[in-house]
C-alpha positions in Angstrom: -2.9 -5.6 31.1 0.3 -7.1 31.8 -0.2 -9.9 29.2 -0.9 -7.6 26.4 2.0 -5.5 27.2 4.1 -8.3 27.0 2.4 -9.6 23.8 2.7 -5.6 22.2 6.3 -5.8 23.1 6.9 -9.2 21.4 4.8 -7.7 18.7 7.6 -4.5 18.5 10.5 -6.8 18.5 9.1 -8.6 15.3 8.6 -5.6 14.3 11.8 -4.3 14.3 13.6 -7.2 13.1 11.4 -7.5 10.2 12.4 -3.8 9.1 15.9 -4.6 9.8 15.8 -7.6 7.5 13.9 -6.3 5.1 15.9 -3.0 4.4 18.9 -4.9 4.5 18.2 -7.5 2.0 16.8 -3.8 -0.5 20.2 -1.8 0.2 22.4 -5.6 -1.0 19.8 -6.0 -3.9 20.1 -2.2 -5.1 23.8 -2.6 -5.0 24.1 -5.7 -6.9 22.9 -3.6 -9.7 25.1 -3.7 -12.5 23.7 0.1 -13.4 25.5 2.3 -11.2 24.4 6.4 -10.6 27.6 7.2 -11.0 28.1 6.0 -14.5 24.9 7.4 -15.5 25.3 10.8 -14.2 29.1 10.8 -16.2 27.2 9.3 -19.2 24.7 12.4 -19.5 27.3 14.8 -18.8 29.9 13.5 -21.4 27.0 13.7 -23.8 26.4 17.1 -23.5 29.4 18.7 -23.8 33.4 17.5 -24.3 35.1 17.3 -20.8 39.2 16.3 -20.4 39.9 12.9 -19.0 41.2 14.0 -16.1 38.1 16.2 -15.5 36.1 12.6 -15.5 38.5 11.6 -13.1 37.8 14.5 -10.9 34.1 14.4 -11.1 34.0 10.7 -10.6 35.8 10.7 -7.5 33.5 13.3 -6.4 30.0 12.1 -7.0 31.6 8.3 -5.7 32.0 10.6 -2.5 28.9 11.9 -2.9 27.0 8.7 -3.0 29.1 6.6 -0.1 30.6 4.3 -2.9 34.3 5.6 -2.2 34.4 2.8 0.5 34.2 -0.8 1.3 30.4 -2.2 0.3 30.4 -3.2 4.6 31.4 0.2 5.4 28.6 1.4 2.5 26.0 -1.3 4.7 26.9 0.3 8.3 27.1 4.2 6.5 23.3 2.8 5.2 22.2 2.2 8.1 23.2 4.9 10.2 21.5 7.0 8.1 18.0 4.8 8.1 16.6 6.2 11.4 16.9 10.0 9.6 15.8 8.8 5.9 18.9 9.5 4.2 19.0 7.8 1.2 21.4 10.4 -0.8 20.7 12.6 -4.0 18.2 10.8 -6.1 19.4 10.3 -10.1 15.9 11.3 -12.1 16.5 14.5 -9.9 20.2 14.8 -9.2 20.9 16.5 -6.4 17.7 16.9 -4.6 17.2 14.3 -1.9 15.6 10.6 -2.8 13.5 10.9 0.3 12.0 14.3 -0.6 10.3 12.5 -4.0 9.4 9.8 -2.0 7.6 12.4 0.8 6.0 14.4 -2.5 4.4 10.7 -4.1 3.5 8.9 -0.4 0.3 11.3 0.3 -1.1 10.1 -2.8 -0.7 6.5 -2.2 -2.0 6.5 1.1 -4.7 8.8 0.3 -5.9 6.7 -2.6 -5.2 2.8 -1.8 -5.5 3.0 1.8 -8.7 4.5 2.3 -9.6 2.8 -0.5 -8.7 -0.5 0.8 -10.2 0.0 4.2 -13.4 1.6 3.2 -14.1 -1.5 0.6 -13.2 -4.0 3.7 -15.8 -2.3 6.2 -18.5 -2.3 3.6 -17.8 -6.0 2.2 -17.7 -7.0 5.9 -21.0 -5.7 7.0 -22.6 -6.9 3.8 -21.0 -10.2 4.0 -21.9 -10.7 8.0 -25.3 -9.3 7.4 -25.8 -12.2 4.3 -24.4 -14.6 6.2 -26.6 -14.1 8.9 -30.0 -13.4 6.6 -29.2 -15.8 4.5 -32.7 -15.5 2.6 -32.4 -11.9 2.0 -32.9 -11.3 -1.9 -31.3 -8.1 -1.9 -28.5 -10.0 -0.6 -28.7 -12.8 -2.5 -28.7 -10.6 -5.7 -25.7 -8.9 -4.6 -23.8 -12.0 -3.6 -24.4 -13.3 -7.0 -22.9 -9.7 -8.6 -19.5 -10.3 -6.4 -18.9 -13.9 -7.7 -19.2 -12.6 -11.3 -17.4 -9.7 -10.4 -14.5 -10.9 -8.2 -12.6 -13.4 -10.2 -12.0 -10.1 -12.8 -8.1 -9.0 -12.2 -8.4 -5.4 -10.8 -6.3 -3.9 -14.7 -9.4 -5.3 -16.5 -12.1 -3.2 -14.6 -9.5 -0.3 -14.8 -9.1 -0.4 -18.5 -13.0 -1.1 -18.6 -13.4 2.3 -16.8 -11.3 4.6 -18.6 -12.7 3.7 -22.1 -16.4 4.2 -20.4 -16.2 7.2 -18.5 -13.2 8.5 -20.6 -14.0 8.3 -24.3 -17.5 6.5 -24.5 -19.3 8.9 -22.1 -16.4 11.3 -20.8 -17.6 12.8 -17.8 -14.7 11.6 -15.6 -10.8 12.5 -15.6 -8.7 9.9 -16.5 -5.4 10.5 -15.6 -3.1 12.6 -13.0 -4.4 13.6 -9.7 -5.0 17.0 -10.0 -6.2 19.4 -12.7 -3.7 21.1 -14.1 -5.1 24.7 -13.9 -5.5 24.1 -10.1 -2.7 25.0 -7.2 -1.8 23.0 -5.2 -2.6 24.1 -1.5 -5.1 23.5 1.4 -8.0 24.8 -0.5 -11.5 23.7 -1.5 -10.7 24.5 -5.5 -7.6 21.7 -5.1 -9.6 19.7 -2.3 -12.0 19.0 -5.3 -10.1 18.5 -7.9 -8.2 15.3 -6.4 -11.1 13.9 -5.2 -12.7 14.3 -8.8 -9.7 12.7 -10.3 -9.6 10.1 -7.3 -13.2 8.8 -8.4 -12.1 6.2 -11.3 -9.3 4.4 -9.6 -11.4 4.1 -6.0 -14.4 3.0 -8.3 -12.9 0.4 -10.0 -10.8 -0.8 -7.1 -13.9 -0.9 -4.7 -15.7 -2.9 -7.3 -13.0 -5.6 -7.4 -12.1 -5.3 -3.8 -15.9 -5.2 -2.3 -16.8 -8.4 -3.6 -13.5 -10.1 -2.4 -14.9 -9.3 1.4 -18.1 -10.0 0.8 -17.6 -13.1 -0.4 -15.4 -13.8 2.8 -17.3 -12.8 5.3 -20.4 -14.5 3.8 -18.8 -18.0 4.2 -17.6 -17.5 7.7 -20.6 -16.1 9.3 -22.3 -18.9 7.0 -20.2 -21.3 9.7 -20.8 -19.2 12.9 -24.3 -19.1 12.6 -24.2 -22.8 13.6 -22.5 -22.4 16.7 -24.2 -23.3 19.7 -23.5 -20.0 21.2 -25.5 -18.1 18.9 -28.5 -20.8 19.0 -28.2 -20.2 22.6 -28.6 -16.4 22.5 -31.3 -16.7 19.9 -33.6 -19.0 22.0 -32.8 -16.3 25.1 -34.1 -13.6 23.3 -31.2 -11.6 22.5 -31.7 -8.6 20.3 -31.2 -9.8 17.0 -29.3 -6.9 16.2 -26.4 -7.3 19.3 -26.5 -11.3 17.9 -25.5 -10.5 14.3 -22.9 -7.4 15.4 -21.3 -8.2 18.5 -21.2 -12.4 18.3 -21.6 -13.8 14.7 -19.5 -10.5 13.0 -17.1 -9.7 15.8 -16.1 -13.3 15.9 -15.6 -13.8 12.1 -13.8 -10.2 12.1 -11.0 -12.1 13.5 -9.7 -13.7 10.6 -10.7 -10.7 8.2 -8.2 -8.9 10.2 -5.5 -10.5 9.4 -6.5 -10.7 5.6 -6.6 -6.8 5.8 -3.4 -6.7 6.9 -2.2 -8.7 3.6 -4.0 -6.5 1.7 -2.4 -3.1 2.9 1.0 -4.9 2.8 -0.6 -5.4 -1.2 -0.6 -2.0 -1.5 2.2 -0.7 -2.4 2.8 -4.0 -4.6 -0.6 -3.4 -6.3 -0.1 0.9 -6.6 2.0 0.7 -9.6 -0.4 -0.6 -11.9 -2.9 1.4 -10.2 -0.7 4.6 -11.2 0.3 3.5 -14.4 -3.3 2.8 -15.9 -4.5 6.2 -14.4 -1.1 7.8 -14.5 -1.2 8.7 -10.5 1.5 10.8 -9.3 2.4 8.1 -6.2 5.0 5.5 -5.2 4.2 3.4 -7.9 4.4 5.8 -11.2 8.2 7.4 -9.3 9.1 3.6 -8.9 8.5 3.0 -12.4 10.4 6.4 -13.4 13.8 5.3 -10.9 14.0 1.9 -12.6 13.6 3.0 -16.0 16.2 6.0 -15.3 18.8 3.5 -13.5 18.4 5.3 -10.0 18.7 2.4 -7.9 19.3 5.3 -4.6 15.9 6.1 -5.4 14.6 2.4 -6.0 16.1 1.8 -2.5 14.7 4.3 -0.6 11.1 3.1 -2.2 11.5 -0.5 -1.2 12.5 0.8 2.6 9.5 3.3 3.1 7.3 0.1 1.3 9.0 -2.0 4.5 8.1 0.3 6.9 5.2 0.7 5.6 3.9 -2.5 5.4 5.5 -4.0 8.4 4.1 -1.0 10.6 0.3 -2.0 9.2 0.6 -5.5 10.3 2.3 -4.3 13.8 -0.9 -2.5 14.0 -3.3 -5.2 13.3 -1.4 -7.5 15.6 -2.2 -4.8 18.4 -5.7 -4.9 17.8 -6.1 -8.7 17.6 -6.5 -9.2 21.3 -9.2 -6.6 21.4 -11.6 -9.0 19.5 -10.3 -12.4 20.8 -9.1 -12.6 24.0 -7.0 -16.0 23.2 -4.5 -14.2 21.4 -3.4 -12.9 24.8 -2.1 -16.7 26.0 -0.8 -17.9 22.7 
């Protein structure tokens, strides 16, 4: 016990420091920008109606204020970060004044909800599929499906997308194609709504299960393919193991290993992967509001984005490096 603690705080400190450097290197990105809120804000206000000159003035020395950009761009850095732990980013541009972190809390659910699950439930399937072909390696059923995944897998994710909407959206329309929600629905904890995302949820899991399901197979296939030839399992085999406790708890727990830390890459993919997602389905998430803050010149809210994406994706990894040592023991003395 005292080793993994000492490994999980190791593990926290990485973790911490890769937030740190991460965020940091966002907030000096978004403010080399050369499109500043400020301008923009004075730009669509001049255009609407005639202000003095010295009204400008006024209002730009108030909404500098307002953003933090009155000072120093180290004083701007240290104001940042003080204001990280509480997730104040400051008034968002596409929606001047409401918050940047309240758009960002509105789009997150339906990230997660979608790619997440979505990514994990296409990993546990390709896994057991893949050990179990791996280890029954004359299995037709198998077979055929191994030879579906090679065909299918090399396909980038937009092509199946695309492929979907124009089947199930215009060829034989029985599925929604864009937005997550009907729009007669209200939103609130209710069946009516309950249904209606998952209705409009079933197009972009499909066709990122398809792609996704053969990537895992395919993986796990290979490296229970190598396990099988251990000695270990030859030696269980011939000692009359249960075939069953062979292929779950020594050939796939041991090949899980490195799957892990694949999974891990992949939910770190997500929010990298969510705007195309979004765009081809039009999704209200992170990806179709990131697309929205860099075509509107909000770099507060392209910011606060990139930050929750760190977080995000650091925290997923944190979490897999926590459960490594559950599965292989070595981990604990590296």
């Amino acid at each position: 016990m005292k080793a993994y603690l000492l490994f999980a705080l190791k593990r926290l400190i990485q973790f911490i420091a890769v937030v740190f450097a991460g965020c940091s290197a966002a907030f000096f990105i978004s403010h080399l920008s050369p499109i500043s809120p400020v301008d923009q804000i004075i730009g669509r206000v001049s255009g609407q109606s005639s202000y003095s000159p010295e009204a400008i003035v006024a209002l730009r020395a108030t909404l500098e204020e307002l953003f933090g950009l009155n000072v120093p761009l180290h004083i701007q850095y240290f104001n940042f970060l003080a204001r990280l732990g509480t997730g104040d980013f400051g008034p968002a541009l596409i929606a001047f004044p409401r918050p940047a972190i309240e758009l960002v809390m509105l789009a997150l659910p339906w990230t997660v909800g979608l790619l997440t699950v979505t990514t994990i439930f296409h990993w546990i399937i390709g896994n057991i599929l893949g050990g179990l072909a791996g280890y029954y390696q004359n299995s037709r059923f198998l077979k055929a499906f191994g030879i579906v995944a090679i065909g299918v897998q090399p396909i980038p994710y937009y092509i199946v997308a695309f492929l979907m909407v124009i089947i199930f959206g215009f060829l034989w329309p029985v599925l929604p194609i864009s937005d997550g929600f009907a729009m007669n629905v209200r939103q609130g904890w209710t069946l009516e709504f309950a249904g209606s995302v998952l209705h409009h949820a079933i197009l972009p899991a499909a066709s990122l299960t398809i792609v996704g399901l053969g990537t895992w197979f395919l993986g796990m296939r290979a490296l229970v393919s190598n396990i099988v030839t251990e000695d270990y399992v030859t030696y269980a085999e011939l000692a009359g193991v249960r075939q069953n406790r062979i292929v779950f708890s020594y050939v796939i727990r041991n090949a899980l290993v490195p799957q892990l830390t694949a999974l891990a890459m992949a939910l770190g993919g997500i929010f990298s992967g969510t705007v195309i997602t979004e765009q081809v389905f039009s999704y209200p998430g992170l990806g179709s509001l990131l697309v929205r803050a860099v075509n509107g010149g909000d770099s507060t809210l392209v910011l606060a984005i990139s930050c929750i994406a760190i977080v995000a994706v650091a925290g997923a990894i944190f979490v897999i490096d926590l459960v490594h040592p559950l599965l292989d023991p070595r981990v604990k003395s590296e």
